[in-house]
N, C-alpha and C positions, 0 to 999 in steps of 0.2 A: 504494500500500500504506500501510494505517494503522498506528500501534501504540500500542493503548488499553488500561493496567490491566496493559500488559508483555504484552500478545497483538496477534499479528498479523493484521490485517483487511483482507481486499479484497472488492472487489463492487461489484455498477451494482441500483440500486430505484429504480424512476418507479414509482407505481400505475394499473393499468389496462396495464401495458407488461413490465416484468418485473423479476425479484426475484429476485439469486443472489446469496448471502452467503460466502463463503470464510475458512476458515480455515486457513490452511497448514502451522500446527503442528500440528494437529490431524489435518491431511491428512482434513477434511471442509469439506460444503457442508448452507448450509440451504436448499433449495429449487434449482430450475436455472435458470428466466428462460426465455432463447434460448439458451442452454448458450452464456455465453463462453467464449474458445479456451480460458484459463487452468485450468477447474475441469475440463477433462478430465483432470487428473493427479491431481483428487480422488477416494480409493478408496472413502469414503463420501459421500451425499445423506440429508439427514431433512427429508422432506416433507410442509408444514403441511397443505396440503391442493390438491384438483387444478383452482385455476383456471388457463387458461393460460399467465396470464402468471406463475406460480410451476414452473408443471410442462413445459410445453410442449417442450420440449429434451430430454428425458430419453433418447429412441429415439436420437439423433444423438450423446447421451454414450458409453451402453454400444456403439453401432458406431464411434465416433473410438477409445475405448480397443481395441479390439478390433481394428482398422485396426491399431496399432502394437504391438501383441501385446504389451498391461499387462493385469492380471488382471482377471477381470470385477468389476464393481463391488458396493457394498452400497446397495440402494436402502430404507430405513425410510419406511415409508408407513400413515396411521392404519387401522387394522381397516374402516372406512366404504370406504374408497377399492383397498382390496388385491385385491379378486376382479375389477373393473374395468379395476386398473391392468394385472394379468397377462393378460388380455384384450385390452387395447394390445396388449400385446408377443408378442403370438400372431398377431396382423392384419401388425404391423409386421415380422413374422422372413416370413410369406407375400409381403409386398411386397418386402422387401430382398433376400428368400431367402438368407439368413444366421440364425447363430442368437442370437446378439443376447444372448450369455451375461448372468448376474446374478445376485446373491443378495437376493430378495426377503424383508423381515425387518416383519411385520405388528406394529405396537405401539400402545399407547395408555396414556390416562393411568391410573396405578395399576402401568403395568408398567416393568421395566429392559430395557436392554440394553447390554453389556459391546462396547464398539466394539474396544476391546481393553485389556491389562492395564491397572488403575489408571485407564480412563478410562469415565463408565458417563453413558447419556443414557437421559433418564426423561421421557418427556410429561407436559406439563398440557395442560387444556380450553381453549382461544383460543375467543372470541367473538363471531364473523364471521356470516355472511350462510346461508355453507355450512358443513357441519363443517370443523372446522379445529383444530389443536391447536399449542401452542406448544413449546420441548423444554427442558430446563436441563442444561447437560455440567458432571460431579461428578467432580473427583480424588479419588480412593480410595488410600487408603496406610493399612501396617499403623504402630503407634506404641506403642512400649515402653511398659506401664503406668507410671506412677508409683510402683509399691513394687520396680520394679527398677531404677530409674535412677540410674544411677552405679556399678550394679556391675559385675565384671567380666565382660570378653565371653564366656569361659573357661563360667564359673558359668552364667552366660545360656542358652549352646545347651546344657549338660548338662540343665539343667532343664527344656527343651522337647525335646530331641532324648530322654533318656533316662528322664526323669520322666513328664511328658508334663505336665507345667504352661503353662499357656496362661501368653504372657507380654509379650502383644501385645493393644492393642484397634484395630478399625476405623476412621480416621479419614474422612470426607468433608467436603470443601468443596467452595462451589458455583461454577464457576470463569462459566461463562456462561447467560445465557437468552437465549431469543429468541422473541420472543413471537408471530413471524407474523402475520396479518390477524387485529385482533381491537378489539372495545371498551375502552376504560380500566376496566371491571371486573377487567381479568386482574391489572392493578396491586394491584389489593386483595385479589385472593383467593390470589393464588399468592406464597407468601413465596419461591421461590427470584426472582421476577422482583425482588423488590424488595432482595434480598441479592446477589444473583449477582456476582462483582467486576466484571464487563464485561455491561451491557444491552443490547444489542439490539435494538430498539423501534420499530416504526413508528408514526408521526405524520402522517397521511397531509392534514390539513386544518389551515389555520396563519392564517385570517381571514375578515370577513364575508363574504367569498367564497361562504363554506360554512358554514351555522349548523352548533350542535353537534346540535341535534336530526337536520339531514342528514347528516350525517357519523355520528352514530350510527344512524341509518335502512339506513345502507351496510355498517353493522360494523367503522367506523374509528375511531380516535383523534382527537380535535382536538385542537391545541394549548393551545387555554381549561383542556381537562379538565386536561391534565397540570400548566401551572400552579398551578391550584387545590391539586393534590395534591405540589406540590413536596419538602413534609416527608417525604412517603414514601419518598422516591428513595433508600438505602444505599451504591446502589452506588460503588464505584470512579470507573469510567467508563461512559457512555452514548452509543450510536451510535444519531441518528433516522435511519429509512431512509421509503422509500416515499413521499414525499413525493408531493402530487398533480403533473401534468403542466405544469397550468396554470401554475405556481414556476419562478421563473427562480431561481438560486444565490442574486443578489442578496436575493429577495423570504424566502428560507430565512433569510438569515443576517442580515436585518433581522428580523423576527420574533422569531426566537429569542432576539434582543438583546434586544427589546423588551420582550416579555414573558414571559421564565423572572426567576427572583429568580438574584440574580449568585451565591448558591453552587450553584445546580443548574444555570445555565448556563457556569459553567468546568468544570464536567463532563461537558459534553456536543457530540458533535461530529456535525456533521452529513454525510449520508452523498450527496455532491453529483453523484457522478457519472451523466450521462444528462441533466442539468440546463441551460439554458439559461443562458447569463450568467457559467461556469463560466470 
C-alpha cells in the first residue's frame, strides 16, 4: 500500500498483462486486471476501456462479492463498451447460472457521476488504440460565501432556513486522474490530468527499446515525451503505472533517475508491483 498526496494507493500494472488500481478510501477501483483478491471489497470499478488485461476479471468480481453476500457492485463503463459489456454478463449469468447482480452506470466525457455525496467522477477522452477514456474524482463541498463569514451561526440558518438566501457556493477540487491507456496528448489537453493532486499515469515505454514513434503507434506514453513536458506536471504526487513487461524494477527506477529533471522526479513514484527485480 502507497500513500501519495495523503491518499491511499494499491494495485499491480505490467502492460499487455493487467491493470487494477485501488483506492481504498475511496472504496473504488480503476479498471480490474485479473480481479486481485483485494479489490473484491471494492463497491465501485470505472472502466477505461475493455482490453483484457484492464477488464478481464470483472465476471469473477461481481460472483466473489456475491459469494459473501456484499452488495452488488457499481461497474462505470464508456457508452462505446456498455451494450457489449451487458452482453458478457448475460452469456456469463447462463454459464455460472447465477445472476451475477450489478449496477451498470454508462458514462462518458462531458458527463458526471455522483459515486456518492461530495465525491463526483467525470470522464475525459484517453488516446489509445481503442476507445478509451480516462476519469478525474472531484470533492465537492458546499463553502460559506464570503459576505457571510464570520457571522453568526444563529443569523446564518435564519437567513437560509427562513429567508431563503443562498448563503453557500459550490466548491470543487480535483483530488485524482487517471488517465488509463493513452498518448501524452491527454497531458495537454485535459487540465484536471495536469492539476489533479494525485496522477495516475501510465508510462508504459522508458528506452530505445521502444522509439516514441512505436510507443505512440500502440497508444502509449514514452518516457522521452513526458520528460520533455516536465513543466506541465502541477500535481502533488504522481504514480507511473503500466510499465512494459520487458522492465525489470531495477531498469524502472534507473530511468526515471535518469531522465525526469529532479523536481518532477521527487514527485513521482513508481508503480512496481508485477515487476521483475522487485
Amino acid at each position: 500500500m502507497l500513500e501519495l498526496a495523503g491518499i491511499a494507493v494499491a494495485g499491480v500494472s505490467v502492460g499487455g498483462i493487467e491493470t487494477c488500481i485501488q483506492l481504498p478510501g475511496y472504496k473504488l477501483a480503476f479498471d480490474i486486471g485479473r480481479c486481485p483478491p483485494e479489490v473484491v471489497s471494492r463497491d465501485a470499478v470505472l472502466f477505461t476501456h475493455a482490453h483484457m488485461d484492464h477488464m478481464g476479471g470483472v465476471a469473477y468480481h461481481a460472483s466473489t462479492r456475491a459469494l459473501r453476500h456484499m452488495a452488488p457492485p457499481t461497474y462505470v463503463v464508456p457508452h462505446e463498451d456498455a451494450e457489449a459489456f451487458a452482453e458478457l454478463f448475460e452469456v456469463w449469468r447462463k454459464l455460472d447460472r447465477s445472476a451475477l447482480r450489478y449496477e451498470l452506470v454508462p458514462l462518458g466525457p462531458g458527463e458526471e457521476h455522483e459515486l456518492r455525496p461530495g465525491l463526483v467522477v467525470r470522464p475525459f477522452r484517453a488516446l489509445h488504440r481503442s476507445p478509451c477514456q480516462g476519469y478525474g474524482l472531484w470533492r465537492r463541498k458546499q463553502k460559506l460565501l464570503p459576505a457571510f463569514r464570520g457571522r453568526d451561526n444563529e443569523e446564518i440558518r435564519r437567513l437560509r432556513q427562513e429567508e431563503g438566501v443562498a448563503v453557500t457556493e459550490v466548491h470543487e477540487s480535483p483530488e485524482v486522474a487517471f488517465t488509463g491507456d493513452s498518448r501524452i496528448e491527454v497531458v495537454e489537453k485535459e487540465e484536471v490530468v495536469r492539476q489533479a493532486r494525485l496522477l495516475i499515469m501510465e508510462v508504459t515505454f522508458l528506452d530505445d527499446r521502444v522509439s516514441v514513434a512505436d510507443s505512440r503507434a500502440k497508444g502509449h506514453i514514452h518516457l522521452y515525451e513526458v520528460a520533455e513536458r516536465a513543466e506541465l506536471f502541477e500535481n502533488e504526487a504522481l504514480l507511473f503505472t503500466h510499465f512494459s513487461s520487458r522492465y525489470t524494477a531495477r531498469d524502472i527506477t534507473r530511468a526515471l533517475d535518469e531522465k525526469l529533471p529532479p523536481d518532477l522526479r521527487a514527485r513521482v513514484t513508481p508503480l512496481l508491483d508485477g515487476h521483475r527485480g522487485t
